[in-house]
N, C-alpha and C positions, 0 to 999 in steps of 0.2 A: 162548230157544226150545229146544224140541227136537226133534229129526230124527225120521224113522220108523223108527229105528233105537234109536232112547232117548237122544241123543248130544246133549249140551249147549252151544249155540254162544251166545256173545255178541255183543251190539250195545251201540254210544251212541246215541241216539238225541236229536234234536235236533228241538224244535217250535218254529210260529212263538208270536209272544208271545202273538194276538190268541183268545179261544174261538173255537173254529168245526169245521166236518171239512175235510181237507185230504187232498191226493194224497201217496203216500208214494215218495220215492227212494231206491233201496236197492243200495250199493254194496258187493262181499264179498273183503275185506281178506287175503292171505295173510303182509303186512307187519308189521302190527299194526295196530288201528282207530283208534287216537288220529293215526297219519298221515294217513288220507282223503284220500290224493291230492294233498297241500295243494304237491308240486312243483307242478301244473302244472292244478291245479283252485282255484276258493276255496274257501273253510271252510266247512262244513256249514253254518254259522251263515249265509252270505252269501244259499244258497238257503232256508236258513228263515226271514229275512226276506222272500223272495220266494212267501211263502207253501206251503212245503212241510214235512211230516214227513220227516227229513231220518235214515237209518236207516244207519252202517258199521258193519258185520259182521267179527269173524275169521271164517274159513274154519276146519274143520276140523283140528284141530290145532294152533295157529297160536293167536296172544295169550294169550288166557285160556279161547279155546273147548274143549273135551273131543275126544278121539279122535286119533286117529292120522294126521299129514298125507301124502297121498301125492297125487306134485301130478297138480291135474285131473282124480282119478280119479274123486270123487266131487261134483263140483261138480255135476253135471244134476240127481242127487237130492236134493241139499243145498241146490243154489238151487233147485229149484221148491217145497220145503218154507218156503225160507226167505222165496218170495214168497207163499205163502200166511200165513203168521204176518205179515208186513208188512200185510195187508190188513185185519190185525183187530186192528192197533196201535188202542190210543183217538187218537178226533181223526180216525182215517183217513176216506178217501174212499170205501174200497176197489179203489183206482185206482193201479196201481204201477208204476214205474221205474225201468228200472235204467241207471246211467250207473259208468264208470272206465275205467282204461286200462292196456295192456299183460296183465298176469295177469287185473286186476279190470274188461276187457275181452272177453278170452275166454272170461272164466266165465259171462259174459250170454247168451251164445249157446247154452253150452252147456246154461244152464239152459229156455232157449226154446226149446229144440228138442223138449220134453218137453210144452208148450203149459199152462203155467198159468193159468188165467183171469182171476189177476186184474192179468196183465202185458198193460201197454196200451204200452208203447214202450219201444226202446232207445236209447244211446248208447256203443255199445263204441270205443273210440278204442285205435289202435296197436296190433293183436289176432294173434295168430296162428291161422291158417283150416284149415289141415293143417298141423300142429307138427313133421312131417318134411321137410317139402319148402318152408316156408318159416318154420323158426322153428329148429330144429335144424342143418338144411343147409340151400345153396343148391345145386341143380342136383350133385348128390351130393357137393358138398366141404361137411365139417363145419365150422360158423362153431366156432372156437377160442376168440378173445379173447372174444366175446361169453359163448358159452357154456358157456365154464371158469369167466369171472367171477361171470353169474348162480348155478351152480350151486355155488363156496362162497359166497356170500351165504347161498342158500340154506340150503346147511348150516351156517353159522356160526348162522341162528336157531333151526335144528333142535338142533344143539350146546348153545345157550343155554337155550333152553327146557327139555330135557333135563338141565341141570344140571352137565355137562360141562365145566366153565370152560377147562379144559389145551386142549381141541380148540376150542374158542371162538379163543383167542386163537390160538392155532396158526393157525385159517383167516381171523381178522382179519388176520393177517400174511400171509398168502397176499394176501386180496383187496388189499392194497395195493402188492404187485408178486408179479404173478403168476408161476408157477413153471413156466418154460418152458424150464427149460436141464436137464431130470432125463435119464433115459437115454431112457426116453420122452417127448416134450415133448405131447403129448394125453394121457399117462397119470402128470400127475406123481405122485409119490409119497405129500400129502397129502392125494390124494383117494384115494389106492386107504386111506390109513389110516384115513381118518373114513366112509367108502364108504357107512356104515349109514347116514348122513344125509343122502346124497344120491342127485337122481334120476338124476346123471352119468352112469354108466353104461350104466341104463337107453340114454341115449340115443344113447351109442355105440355099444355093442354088438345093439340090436332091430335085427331085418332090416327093410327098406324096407317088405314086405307084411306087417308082423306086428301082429297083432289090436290090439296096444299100440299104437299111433300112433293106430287107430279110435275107440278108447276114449277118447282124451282130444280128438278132432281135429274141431271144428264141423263142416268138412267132409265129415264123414262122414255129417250128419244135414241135408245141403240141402234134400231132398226136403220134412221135416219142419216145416225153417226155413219154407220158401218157402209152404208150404200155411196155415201156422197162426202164424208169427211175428208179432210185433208190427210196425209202423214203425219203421225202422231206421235211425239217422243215424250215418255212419260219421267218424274223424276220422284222416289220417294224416298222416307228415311225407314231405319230400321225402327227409332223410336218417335216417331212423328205420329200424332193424336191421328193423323189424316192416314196413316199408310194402308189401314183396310180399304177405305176409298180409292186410292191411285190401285192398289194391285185388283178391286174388284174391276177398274174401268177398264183396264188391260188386258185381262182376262176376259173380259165380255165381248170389248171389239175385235181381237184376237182371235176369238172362237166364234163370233159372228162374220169375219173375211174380211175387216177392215184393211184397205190399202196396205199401208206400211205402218204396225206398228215398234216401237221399240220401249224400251223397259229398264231403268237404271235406279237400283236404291243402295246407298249411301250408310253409313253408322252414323246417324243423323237424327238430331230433334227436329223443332220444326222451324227453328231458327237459334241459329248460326249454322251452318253446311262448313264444320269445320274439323281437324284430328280429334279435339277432344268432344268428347260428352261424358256427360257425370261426373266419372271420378276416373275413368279412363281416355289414355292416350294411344290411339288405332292409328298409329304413325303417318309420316308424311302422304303416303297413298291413300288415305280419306282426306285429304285438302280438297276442297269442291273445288271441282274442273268444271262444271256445268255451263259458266259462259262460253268455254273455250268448244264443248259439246255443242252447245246450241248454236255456236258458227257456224260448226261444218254443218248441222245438220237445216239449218237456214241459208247456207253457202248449195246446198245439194238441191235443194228444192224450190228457192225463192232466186239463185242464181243459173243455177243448171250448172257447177262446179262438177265434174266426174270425181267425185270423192269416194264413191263408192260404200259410204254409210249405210245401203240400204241393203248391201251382200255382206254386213258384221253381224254375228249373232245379236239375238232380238235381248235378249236375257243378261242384263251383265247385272252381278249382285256383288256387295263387298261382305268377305268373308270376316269374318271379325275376330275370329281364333289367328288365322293366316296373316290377317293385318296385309291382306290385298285383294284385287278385283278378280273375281271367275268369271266367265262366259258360260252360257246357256241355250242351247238351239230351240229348248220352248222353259213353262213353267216347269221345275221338275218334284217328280210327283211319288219317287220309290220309296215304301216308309217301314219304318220299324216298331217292332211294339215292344214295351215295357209295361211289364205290369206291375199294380202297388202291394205293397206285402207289410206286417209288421205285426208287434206282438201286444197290442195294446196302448203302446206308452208314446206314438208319433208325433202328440202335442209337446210332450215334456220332454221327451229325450233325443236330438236329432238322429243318437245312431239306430234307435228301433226301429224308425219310415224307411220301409227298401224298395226303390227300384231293382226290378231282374224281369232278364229274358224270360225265363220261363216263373209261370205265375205258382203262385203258393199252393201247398198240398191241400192246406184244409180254409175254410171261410173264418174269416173274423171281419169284427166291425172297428174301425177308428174311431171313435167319438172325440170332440171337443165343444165348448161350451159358447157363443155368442152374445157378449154382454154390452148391451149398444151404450152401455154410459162409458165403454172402454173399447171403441171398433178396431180392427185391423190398420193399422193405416197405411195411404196410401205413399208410398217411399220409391224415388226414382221410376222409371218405364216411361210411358209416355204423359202420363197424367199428375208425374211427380213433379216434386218443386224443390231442386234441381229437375227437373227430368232426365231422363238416362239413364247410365248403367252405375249403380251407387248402390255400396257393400252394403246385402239385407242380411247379414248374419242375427243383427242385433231383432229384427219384424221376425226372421225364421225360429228363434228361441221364445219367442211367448208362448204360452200355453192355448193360447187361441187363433193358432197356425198349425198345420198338420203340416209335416215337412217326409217325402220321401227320397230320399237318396241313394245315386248308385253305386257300387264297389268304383274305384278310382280305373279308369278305362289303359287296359295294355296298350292297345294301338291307337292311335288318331281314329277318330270318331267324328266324320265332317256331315252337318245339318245343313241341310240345304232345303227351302220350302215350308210348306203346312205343319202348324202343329194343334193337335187336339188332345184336351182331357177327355176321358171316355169317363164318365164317374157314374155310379147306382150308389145312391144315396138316401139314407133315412135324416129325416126330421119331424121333431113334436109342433111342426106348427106351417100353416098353412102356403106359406109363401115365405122361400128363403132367395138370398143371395148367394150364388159361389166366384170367388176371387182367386183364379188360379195362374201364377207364376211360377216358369221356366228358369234357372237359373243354373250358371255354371260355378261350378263351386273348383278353387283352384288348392294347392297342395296347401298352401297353407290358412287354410277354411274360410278365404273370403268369399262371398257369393256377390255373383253379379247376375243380373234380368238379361235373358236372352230374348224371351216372349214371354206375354200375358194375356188373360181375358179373364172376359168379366159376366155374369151373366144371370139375371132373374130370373126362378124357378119357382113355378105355377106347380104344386100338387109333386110333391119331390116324391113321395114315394110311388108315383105312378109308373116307373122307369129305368133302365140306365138315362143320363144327362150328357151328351157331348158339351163341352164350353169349347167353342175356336178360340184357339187363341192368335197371336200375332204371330206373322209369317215371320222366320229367322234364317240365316246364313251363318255359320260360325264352327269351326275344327274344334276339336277337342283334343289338346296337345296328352300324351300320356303320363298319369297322374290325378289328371283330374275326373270331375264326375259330374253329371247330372242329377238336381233338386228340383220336384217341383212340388210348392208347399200352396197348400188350399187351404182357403178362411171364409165366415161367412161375412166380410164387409172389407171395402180398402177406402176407408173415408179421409178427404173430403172428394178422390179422384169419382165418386160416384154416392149417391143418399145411401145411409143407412135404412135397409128395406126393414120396417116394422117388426115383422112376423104375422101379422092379422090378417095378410091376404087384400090389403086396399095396396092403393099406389103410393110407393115412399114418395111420389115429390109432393106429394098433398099431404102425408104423415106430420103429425106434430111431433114433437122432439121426447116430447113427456108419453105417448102410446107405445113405443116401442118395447117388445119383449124378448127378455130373455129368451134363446132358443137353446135347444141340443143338438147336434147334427152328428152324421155318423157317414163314413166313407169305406162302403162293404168293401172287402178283399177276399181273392180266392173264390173258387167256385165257379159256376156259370154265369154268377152275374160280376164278376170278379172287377173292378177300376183298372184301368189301365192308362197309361200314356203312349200315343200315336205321334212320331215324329217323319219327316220327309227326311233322308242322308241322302248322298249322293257319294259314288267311289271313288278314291282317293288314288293318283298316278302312281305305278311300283316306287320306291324311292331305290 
């Protein structure tokens, strides 16, 4: 096809066997299109049997399609062009779809924000919603390992395509141990040399309010979405880098009156959509079904099937205690408080850090010590390697973790929804980081990540500090207990913040200082932990 620019993009295109007109699905590829998602989708061929013209696309730049890749900048004009050529594929229905995930997730939106007519529903699975605040950073600290690593990928196909072979393998050898010991460890030296192929910097260095984040950011065009978007079936995981993005996008057009939306997340990284992750196995009922989903709900809207998908509740989340799927009639929102309590010793002893219902008679301080030539590190969640749910017993015993934990719970104890650190905090120094993980600790003391967050802290004793963490679903069978242990660093999942008050990703490695930090308990300014439960059926 060609753009309205004159710019030449390619597709494979894949029909069913049978004559006839058919609905077209159209996925747009920044990988290469002979991929199609095939981690963590089937094969085009699987929904072409299921009666669709089955349509991946390069993107701009990108396979063998023409022009210049710059990422997401041009996806709204490129996909509404590219669903209008979809609809007048031979065979078509003129009825079109778009389904992928992660890049070829947020390029759906962006493209529907534009209102093509002949898009009749989405499937954006694992998406970023605003690419600064939940896809670039968390809560201003720069995701590192995440997005050092996407970004030479990136440039290694940039490199490739371009002809480069010297910089190719240069950044092949990057991506396979990443280059985190340079003077600067955000700025290692391989990317500032191949720089022209990638969007790294970009993302470093654009100021928080700067027009660039807009341009590429769904969020920016809610308004647009909500008025004129298609039905929108969203898909994310419970440990997927992206799941703040998919739950803020769903949240936003939900509560803005978007048509139909719906909402399904998974105990899932961000690829494989499969029973295990980490070190756990969440049984046959987390096998991704999501093609067989995306049928019906491409069967409902791009066929006119009465399947009746749009009268199922909106909310289905998998429970990870129960090791199966709940329904939900919206987000749910009822939450509990735990406050942190303990007698001094929370760094060194796991059993001094208390979580309890009711907070502590008198005030004390936690203190532990932040020593950047020895950080926290960062071990399973979403930014680990493995990522997923992988035993922190061995990260929760250091001395430079604060771990509070709760007596072992009598009855089933089910999280459902939001969860926040509420923390008032002291530090000797001008700018810290706080690394707060949720963890279920089972009888016999292995801990596994439930949720996390992460979060850069400007003037820490001006305050209590909320850190959001990651939304979670999960029972708590009787016996066990809830941990959530705070540190000031989880490297290499985000920079080691200095302490001087400048930006870690421009920090040299040799400025960093020593900090003190301190986790008030008791009192009016007391820490606490905020989680969402939900009631559990009489048994």
């Amino acid at each position: 096809m060609r753009t309205r620019d004159g710019v030449r993009l390619d597709a494979d295109v894949y029909h069913p066997a049978d004559p006839g007109t058919y609905p077209v699905l159209l996925m747009r590829q920044p990988y290469g299109r002979k991929i199609a998602s095939t981690i963590v989708y089937a094969h085009p061929t699987w929904y072409a049997a299921r009666g669709y013209i089955v349509a991946i696309q390069d993107v701009r730049g990108r396979g063998t399609s023409e022009g210049v890749f710059r990422l997401f900048e041009r996806e709204a004009e490129d996909g509404y062009d590219a669903v209008a050529w979809a609809a007048q594929l031979p065979q078509s229905s003129g009825a079109v779809g778009m389904y992928g995930f992660s890049y070829q997730g947020t390029d759906q939106l962006l493209a529907a924000a534009l209102g093509p007519p002949a898009l009749k529903a989405l499937a954006p699975a694992m998406i970023g919603w605003d690419l600064r605040t939940d896809w670039a950073y968390e809560n201003d600290a720069f995701c590192l390992r995440a997005g050092l690593g996407w970004a030479i990928q990136m440039a290694a196909e940039s490199a490739r395509l371009g002809g480069d072979a010297a910089a190719f393998a240069e950044l092949c050898a990057a991506a396979g141990n990443l280059p985190l010991s340079d003077l600067f460890a955000a700025r290692p030296d391989v990317m500032e040399r191949y720089r022209r192929y990638t969007h790294y910097f970009d993302w470093l260095d654009a100021p928080r309010d700067a027009p660039y984040w807009r341009t590429i950011s769904p969020a920016a065009t809610v308004r647009e979405l909500a008025a004129h978007g298609p039905p929108m079936l969203f898909v994310g995981g419970w440990y997927d880098t992206h799941l703040p993005g998919t739950l803020a996008a769903y949240r936003a057009l939900a509560a803005a009156g978007a048509l139909t939306t719906r909402l399904v997340v998974g105990p899932w990284v961000h690829a494989p959509w499969s029973r295990r992750a980490g070190s756990l196995d969440f049984g046959p009922a987390a096998i991704g079904q999501i093609d067989q989903l995306q049928i019906r709900w491409f069967d409902r809207w791009l066929k006119g099937v009465a399947n009746d998908v749009e009268r199922e509740p909106p909310v289905r989340l998998f429970d990870m205690g129960a090791r199966d799927w709940v329904d939900f009639d919206s987000w749910p929102g009822e939450t509990m408080r735990f406050s942190l309590g303990g007698a001094g010793r929370a760094a060194l002893d796991e059993r001094d850090g208390v979580l309890a219902r009711d907070p502590p008679a008198s005030c004390s301080i936690e203190y532990w010590v932040h020593d950047p030539w020895r950080p926290a590190p960062t071990l399973g969640g979403p930014h680990g390697s493995p990522a997923g749910p992988v035993d922190r017993a061995a990260v929760e015993m250091r001395p430079d973790v604060l771990t509070f934990t709760s007596a072992p719970f009598d009855e089933p104890l089910a999280l459902a929804g939001d969860v926040v650190a509420a923390l008032h905090i002291t530090a000797d120094a001008p700018d810290v980081d706080l690394a707060c993980v949720l963890s279920r600790v089972f009888a016999d003391g292995r801990s596994f990540e439930i949720a996390s967050g992460y979060r850069r802290v400007p003037a820490p004793a001006a305050g209590p500090i909320d850190v959001p963490m990651r939304a979670t679903c999960v029972t708590l069978a009787p016996g066990e207990a809830l941990r959530l242990s705070v540190a000031g660093a989880s490297f290499p999942g985000y920079p080691v913040n200095p302490g001087t008050g400048g930006d870690p990703t421009s920090a040299r490695r040799a400025d960093a200082r020593i900090i003190t930090l301190g986790v008030v308990c008791g009192g009016p300014a007391g820490s606490a932990l905020v989680v969402s439960v939900r009631a559990l059926p009489p048994r």
